[in-house]
N, C-alpha and C positions, 0 to 999 in steps of 0.2 A: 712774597706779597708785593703785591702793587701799587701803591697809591696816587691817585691823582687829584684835584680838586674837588670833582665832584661823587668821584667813588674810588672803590678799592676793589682789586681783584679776590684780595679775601672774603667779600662780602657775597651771601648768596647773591645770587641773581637776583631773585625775585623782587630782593630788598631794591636794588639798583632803578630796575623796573620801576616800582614802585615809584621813587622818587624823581626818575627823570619822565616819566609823564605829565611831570606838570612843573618843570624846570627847563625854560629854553636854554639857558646855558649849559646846563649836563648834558643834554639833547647833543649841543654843538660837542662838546668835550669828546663826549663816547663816538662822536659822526668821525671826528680830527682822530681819533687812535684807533680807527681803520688801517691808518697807514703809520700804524708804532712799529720801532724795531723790533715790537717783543713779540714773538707769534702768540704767547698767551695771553698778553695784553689783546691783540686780537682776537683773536678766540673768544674771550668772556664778554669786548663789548657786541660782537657779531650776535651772539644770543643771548646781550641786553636789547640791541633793537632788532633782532627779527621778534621777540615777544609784543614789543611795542608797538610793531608792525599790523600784529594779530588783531591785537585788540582798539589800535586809531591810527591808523597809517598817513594820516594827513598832519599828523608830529614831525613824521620823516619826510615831507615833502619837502624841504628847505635844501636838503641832506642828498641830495640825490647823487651829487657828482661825486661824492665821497662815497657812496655807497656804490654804485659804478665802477668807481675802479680800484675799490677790494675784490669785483672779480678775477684782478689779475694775483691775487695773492695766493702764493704755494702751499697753503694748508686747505684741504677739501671743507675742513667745518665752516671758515670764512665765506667761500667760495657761497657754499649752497644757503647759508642762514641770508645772504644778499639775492642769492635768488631769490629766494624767497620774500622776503623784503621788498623787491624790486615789481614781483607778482602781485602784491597786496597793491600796496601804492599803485599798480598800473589802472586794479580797478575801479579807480575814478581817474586815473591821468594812463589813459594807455598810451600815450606818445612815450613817453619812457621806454616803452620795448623798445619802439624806435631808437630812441638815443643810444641802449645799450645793446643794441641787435648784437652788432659783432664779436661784441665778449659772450655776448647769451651762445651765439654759432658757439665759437669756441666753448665755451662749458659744455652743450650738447655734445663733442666729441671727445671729452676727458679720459685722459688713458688713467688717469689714477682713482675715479671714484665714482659706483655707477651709481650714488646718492646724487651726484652731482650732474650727471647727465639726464636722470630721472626731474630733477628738479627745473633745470634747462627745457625739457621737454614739456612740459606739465604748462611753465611760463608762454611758451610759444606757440601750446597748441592752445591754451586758455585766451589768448590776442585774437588766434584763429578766427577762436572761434565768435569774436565779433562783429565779423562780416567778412562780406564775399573776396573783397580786396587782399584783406587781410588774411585770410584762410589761403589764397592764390601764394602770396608771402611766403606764410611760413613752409607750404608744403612739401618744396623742393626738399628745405634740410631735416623736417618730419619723416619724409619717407625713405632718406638714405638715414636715420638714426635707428627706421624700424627694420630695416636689411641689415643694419651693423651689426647693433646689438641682440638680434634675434636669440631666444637659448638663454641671453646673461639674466640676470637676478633682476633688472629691473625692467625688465622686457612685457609682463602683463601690466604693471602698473603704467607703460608708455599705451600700450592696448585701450586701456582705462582712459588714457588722457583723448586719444583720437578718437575713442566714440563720446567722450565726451564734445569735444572738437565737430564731431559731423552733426550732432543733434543740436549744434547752435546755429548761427548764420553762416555757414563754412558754403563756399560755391557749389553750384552744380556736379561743376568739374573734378573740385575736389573731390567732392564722395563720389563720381566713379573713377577718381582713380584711387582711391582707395579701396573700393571694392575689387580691382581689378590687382591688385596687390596681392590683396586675402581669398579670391577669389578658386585659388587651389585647399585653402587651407579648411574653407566655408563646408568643401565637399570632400578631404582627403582625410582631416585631422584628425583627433582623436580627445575627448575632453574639453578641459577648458580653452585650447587654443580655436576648437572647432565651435566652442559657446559666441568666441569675441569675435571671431571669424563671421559668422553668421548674422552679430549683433553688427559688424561693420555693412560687412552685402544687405542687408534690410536698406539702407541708407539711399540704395538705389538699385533693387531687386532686378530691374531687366537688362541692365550691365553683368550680373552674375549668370541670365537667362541668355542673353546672348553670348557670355565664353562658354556656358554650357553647351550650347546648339555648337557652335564652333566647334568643341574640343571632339564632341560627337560625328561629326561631319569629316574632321579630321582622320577619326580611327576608324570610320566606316570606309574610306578611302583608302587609309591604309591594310585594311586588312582586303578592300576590293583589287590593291596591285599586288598584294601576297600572294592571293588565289589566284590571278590572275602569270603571275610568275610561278605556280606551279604549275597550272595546265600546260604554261607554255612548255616547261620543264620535262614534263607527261610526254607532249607529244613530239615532242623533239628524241625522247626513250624509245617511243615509239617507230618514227623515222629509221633510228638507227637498227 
């Protein structure tokens, strides 16, 4: 057990919760043991205020720097309960993504927790998707996390975030290059990937209409120089 002024790690959560809602110094207290030596003392206050986050995130406005840079702490639970945190709050202060862009980059590529990259993603495509500029932003490192991670465990739930992403303000540009991404998967795949697949290309349907035409044009060519290098094959048989 842990104690500190305003709480105890012994104590449920909830309790905690509870009472630094409406205590700006507990607020500060649990913001400051962000960066305790005790991974567990971090731990319990990480999901004292991502709760707090849920339910009034303008508590943890004050809080931000300290919530920022528990994304560099080496326990994945820290990590993602400040994503999260960080997500709530952005939605009245999105400048915050901004401030914490580069630890966010980094969490999106976490080799140790795909809770934590899912989470990172979710952050970055939710900013997205609040306009054109911003959707320009984040895209570069959205669509090398959806080539990374393809296959892994949190791979539909980042699916989930980019069409949530394309159906907000997200550019032009964006959605087709997102279709142009999914644009094999839209007509090759099978199941749920051929669902999200398809739910992506809707976004901008004659980007999907013209690699289809393309990829068509493509095999009609190529099968016109196949035939073509057998007749010639033939008559060279021929010839001899």
């Amino acid at each position: 057990m842990t104690t500190h002024e305003f709480f105890s790690t012994d104590n449920p959560i909830e309790e905690t919760v509870e009472a630094a809602s409406t205590n700006v110094e507990a607020r500060k207290e649990l913001a400051g043991c962000l960066g305790h030596e005790s991974r567990a003392v971090r731990e319990y206050v990480s999901q004292v205020l991502a709760e707090i986050a849920r339910t009034d995130p303008e508590n943890l406005h004050d809080h931000s720097d300290e919530i920022i840079d528990a994304l560099n702490r080496p326990e994945p639970l820290t990590r993602y309960c400040m994503i999260e945190v960080i997500g709530e709050i952005a939605q009245t202060q999105p400048k915050l993504v901004q401030v914490a862009y580069e630890l966010l980059q980094e969490c999106l590529y976490d080799e140790d927790s795909g809770t934590v990259r899912l989470y990172a993603f979710r952050v970055l495509a939710r900013y997205g998707a609040t306009g054109p500029a911003r959707s320009i932003k984040v895209w570069p490192d959205l669509s090398m996390a959806l080539r990374s991670f393809r296959g892994d465990g949190e791979f539909m739930g980042m699916m989930n975030e980019l069409i949530g992403m394309l159906g907000g303000r997200a550019a032009p540009e964006v959605k087709e290059a997102a279709v142009e991404l999914f644009a094999f998967d839209a007509g090759h795949s099978k199941g749920e990937m051929k669902k999200k697949a398809e739910a992506v290309a809707a976004f901008a349907p004659e980007v999907l209409e013209r690699i289809n035409k393309e990829n068509e044009e493509k095999a009609a060519a190529a099968s016109a120089a196949k035939e073509a290098a057998k007749a010639a094959a033939e008559e060279k048989d021929e010839e001899e």
